[in-house]
C-alpha positions in Angstrom: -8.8 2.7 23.5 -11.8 2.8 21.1 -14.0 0.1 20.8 -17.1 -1.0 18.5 -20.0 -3.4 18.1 -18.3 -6.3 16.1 -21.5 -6.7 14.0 -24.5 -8.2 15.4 -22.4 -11.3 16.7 -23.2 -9.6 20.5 -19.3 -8.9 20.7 -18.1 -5.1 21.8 -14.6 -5.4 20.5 -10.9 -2.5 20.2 -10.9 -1.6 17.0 -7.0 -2.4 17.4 -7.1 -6.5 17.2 -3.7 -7.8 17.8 -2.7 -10.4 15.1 -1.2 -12.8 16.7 0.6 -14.6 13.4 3.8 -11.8 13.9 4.6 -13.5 17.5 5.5 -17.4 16.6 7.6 -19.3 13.8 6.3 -18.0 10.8 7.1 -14.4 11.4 8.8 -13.2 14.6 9.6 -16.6 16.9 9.4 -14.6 19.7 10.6 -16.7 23.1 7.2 -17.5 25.0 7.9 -15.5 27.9 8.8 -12.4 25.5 5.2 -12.9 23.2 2.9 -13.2 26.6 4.4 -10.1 27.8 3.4 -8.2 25.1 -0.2 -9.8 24.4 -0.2 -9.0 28.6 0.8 -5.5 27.2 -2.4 -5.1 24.8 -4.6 -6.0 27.5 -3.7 -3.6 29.9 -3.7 -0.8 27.3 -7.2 -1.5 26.7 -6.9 -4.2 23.8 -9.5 -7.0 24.0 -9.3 -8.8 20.7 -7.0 -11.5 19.8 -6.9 -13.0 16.5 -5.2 -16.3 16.0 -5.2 -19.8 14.1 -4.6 -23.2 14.2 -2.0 -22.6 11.7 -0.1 -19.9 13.8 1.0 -22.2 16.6 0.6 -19.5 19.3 -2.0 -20.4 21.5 0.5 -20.8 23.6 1.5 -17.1 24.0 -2.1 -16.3 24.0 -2.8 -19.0 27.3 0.3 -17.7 29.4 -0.5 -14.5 28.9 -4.1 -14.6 29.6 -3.1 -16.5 32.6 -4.6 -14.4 36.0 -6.5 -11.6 33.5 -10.2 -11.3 34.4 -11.2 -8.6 32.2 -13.3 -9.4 29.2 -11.1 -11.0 26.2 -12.3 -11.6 22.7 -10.3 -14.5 20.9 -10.5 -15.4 17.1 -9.2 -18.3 15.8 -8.8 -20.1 12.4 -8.8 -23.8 11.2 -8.4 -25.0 7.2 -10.6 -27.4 7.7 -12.4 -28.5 5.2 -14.6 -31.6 7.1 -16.7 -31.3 10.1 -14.2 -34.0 11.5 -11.4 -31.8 11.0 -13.2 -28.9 12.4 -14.1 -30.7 15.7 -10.4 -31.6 16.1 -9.5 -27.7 15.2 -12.3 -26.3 17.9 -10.9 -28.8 20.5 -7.4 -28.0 20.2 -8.1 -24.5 20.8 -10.5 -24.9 23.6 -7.5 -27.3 25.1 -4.5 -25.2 23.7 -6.0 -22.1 25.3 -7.7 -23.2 28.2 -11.0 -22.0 27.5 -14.4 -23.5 27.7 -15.8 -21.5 25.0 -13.9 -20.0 21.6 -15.6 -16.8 21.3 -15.1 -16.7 17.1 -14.2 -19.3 15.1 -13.6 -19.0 11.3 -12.4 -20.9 8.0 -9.1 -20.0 6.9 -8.6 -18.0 4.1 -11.4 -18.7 1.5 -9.6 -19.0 -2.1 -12.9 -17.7 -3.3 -16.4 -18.6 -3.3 -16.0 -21.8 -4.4 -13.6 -23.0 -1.9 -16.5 -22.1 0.4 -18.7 -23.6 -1.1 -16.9 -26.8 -1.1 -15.7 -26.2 2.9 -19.7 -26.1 3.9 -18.9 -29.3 6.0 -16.9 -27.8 8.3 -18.8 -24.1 8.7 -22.0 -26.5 9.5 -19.5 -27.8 11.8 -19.1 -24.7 13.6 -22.8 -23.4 13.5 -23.5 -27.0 15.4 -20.7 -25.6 17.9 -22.2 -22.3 18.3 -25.5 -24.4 19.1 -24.1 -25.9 22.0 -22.4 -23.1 23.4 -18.9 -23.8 22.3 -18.3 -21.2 19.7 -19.8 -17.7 20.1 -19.3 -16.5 16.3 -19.1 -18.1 13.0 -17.4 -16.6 9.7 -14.5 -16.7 7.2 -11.4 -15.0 6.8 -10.2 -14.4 3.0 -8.4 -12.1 0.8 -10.6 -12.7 -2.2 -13.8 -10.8 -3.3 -16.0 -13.4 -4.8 -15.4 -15.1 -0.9 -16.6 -11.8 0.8 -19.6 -11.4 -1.8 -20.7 -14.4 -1.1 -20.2 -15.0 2.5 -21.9 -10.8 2.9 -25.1 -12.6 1.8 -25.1 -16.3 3.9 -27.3 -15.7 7.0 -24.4 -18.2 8.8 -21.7 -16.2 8.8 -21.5 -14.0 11.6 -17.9 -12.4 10.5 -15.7 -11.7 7.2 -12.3 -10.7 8.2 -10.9 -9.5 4.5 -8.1 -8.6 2.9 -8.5 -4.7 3.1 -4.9 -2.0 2.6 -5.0 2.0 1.0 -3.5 0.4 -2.2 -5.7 -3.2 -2.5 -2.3 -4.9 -2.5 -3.1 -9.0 -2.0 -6.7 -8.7 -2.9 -7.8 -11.2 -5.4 -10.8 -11.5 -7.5 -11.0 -7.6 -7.6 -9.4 -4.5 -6.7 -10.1 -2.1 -3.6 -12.9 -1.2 -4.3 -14.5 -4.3 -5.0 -13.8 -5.5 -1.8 -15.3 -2.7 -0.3 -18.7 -2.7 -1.6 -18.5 -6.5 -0.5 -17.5 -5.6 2.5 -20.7 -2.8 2.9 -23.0 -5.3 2.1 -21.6 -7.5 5.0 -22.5 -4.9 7.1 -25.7 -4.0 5.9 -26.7 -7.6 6.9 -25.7 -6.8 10.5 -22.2 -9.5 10.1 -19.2 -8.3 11.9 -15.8 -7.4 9.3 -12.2 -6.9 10.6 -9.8 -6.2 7.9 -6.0 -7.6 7.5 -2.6 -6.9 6.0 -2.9 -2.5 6.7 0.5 -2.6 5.9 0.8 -4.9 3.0 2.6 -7.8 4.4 5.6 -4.7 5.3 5.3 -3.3 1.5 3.5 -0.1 3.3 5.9 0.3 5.7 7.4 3.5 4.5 4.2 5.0 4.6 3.0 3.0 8.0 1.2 5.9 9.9 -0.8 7.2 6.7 -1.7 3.3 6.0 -2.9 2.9 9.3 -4.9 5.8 9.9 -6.5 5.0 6.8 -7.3 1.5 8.0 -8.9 2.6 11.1 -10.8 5.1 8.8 -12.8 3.4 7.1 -16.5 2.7 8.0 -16.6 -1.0 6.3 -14.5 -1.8 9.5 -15.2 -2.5 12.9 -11.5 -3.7 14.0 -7.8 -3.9 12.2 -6.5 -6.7 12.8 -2.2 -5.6 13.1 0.9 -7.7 13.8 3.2 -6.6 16.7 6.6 -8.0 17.5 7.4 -5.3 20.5 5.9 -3.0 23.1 7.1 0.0 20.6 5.0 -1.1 17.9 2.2 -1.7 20.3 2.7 1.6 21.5 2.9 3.6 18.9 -0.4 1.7 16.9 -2.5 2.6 19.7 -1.0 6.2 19.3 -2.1 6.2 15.4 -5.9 5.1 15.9 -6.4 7.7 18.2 -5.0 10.2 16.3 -2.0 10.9 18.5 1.6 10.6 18.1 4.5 9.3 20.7 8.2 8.9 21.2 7.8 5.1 20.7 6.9 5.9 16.9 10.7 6.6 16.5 12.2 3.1 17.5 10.5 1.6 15.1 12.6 0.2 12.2 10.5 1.1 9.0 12.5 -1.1 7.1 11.2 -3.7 4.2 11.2 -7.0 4.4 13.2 -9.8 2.5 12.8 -13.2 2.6 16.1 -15.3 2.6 16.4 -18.6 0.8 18.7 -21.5 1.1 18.7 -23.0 -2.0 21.6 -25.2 -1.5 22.4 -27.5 -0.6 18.8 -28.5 1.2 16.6 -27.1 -0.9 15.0 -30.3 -2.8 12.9 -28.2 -5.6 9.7 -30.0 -4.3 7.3 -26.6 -4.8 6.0 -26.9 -1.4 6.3 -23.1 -1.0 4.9 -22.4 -4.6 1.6 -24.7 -3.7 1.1 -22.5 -0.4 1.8 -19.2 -1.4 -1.7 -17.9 -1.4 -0.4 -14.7 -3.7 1.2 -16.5 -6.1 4.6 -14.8 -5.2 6.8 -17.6 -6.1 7.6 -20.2 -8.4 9.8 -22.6 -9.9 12.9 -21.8 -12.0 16.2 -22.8 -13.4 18.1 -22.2 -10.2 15.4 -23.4 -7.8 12.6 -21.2 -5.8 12.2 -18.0 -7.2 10.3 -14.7 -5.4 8.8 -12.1 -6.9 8.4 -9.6 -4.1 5.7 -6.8 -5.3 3.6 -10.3 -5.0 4.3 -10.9 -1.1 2.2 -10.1 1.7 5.0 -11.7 3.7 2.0 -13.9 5.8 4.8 -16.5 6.2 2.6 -19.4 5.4 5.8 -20.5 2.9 7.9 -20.9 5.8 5.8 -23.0 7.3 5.0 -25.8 4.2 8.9 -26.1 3.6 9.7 -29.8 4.7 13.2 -28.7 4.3 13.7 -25.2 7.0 14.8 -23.3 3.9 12.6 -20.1 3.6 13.3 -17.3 6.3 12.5 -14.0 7.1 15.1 -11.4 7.3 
């Protein structure tokens, strides 16, 4: 396993961070026991960062399987707080939920752009009161917009961007790839940690998978990928691909795209739920309900999750 300074935040982290998103019920739903063994898995291949969030709902995997480990762990986790009320109830859920004194980074969720955080300063100050008292070891944002990572590269508070960063800039907003990179150099100028999302483009890379990830781990403006995993193959076979090897487990992979699936009747109530949350504006309302436009979706799952009614699936 490689690893890297994450910045100046005083973390050494695996460049491979294992998003944890892929193992509960907005991607995967993988039985408990099933999603602990494989996060069990990373760690004793030599992974030692964890991204999660409040919006996930798998801190659970993350606690079992951490369960009996001693070695050094990194965990990230997320909050859409936008108080510092709510983001004392998102720190203490974690610390609980996980079973861990201290959450060693702590960011806001997915900055719209840089006025969302400007408007969600309440909550970071939050989190740098945390840090303070011993709490929460890093502070940052996550985002997939470039006037978010401009802004945040230049805040002497944040401690860690984790962007939006793929070989074709799919999902990035405010910019194209290369917008997001110099914003992403300047971060690192200033000594803050990045780790990048979304390699694969939500699953529209897929067919390329090994020459997106390779590039990922490429690229200087990163100090960790941040990748889903749903099985030990997967696991395998990325930490084959970021050290420039190849292995058997590469072939049971199924390099297949991904559809979501729609009920539209009869529970479907048209209510836009799914439209308001869909942070790449991939669907919308039309004459015969919720409509997708797929070159749009990262596949992030967050539309599964704001339907009141269960109708939205992946398949």
């Amino acid at each position: 396993m490689q690893y890297r300074p994450l910045g100046n935040s005083g973390y050494t982290v695996s460049r491979l961070c294992f998003g944890a998103l892929t193992l509960g019920p907005l991607a995967a739903n993988l039985p408990l026991a099933d999603g602990a063994a494989l996060l069990r898995a990373a760690l004793e291949a030599g992974v030692n960062f964890f991204d999660t969030a409040q919006y996930y709902q798998t801190y659970d995997y993350l606690a079992q399987a951490l369960t009996g480990w001693d070695g050094k762990v990194i965990i990230v986790s997320k909050s859409y707080a936008k108080s510092a009320e709510e983001m004392a109830y998102a720190v203490e859920e974690a610390r609980i939920a996980l079973k861990r004194n201290k959450i060693d980074i702590f960011l806001l969720h997915e900055q719209r752009d840089a006025q969302a955080l400007r408007e969600n300063l309440p909550a970071l100050k939050y989190l740098l009161q945390a840090k303070k008292l011993g709490i929460v070891g890093a502070v940052g944002i996550s985002t997939h917009d470039v006037s978010a990572a401009r802004l945040a590269a230049v805040m002497p508070e944040i401690d860690i961007i984790h962007a939006m960063f793929n070989m074709r800039g799919l999902g990035i907003r405010g910019g194209g790839l290369e917008d997001m990179r110099a914003a992403l150099a300047i971060a690192r100028s200033n000594g803050i940690g990045v780790y990048t999302m979304k390699a694969l483009g939500g699953g529209a890379l897929m067919g390329e998978a090994k020459k997106a990830l390779r590039w990922a781990f490429a690229q200087q403006e990163a100090d960790a990928v941040a990748i889903g995993m749903k099985d030990k193959a997967e696991l395998a076979t990325n930490i084959a691909w970021l050290e420039g090897r190849e292995t058997a487990e590469a072939q049971q992979i199924k390099l297949l795209p991904r559809n979501l699936a729609f009920d539209k009747t009869p529970t479907c109530a048209r209510c836009g739920a799914c439209v308001k949350r869909c942070p790449q504006q991939a669907l919308y309302l039309g004459d015969d309900g919720v409509m997708w436009e797929k070159e749009r979706c990262l596949f992030c799952g967050y539309c599964i999750a704001a339907c009141p009614w269960f109708c939205i699936s992946f398949c």
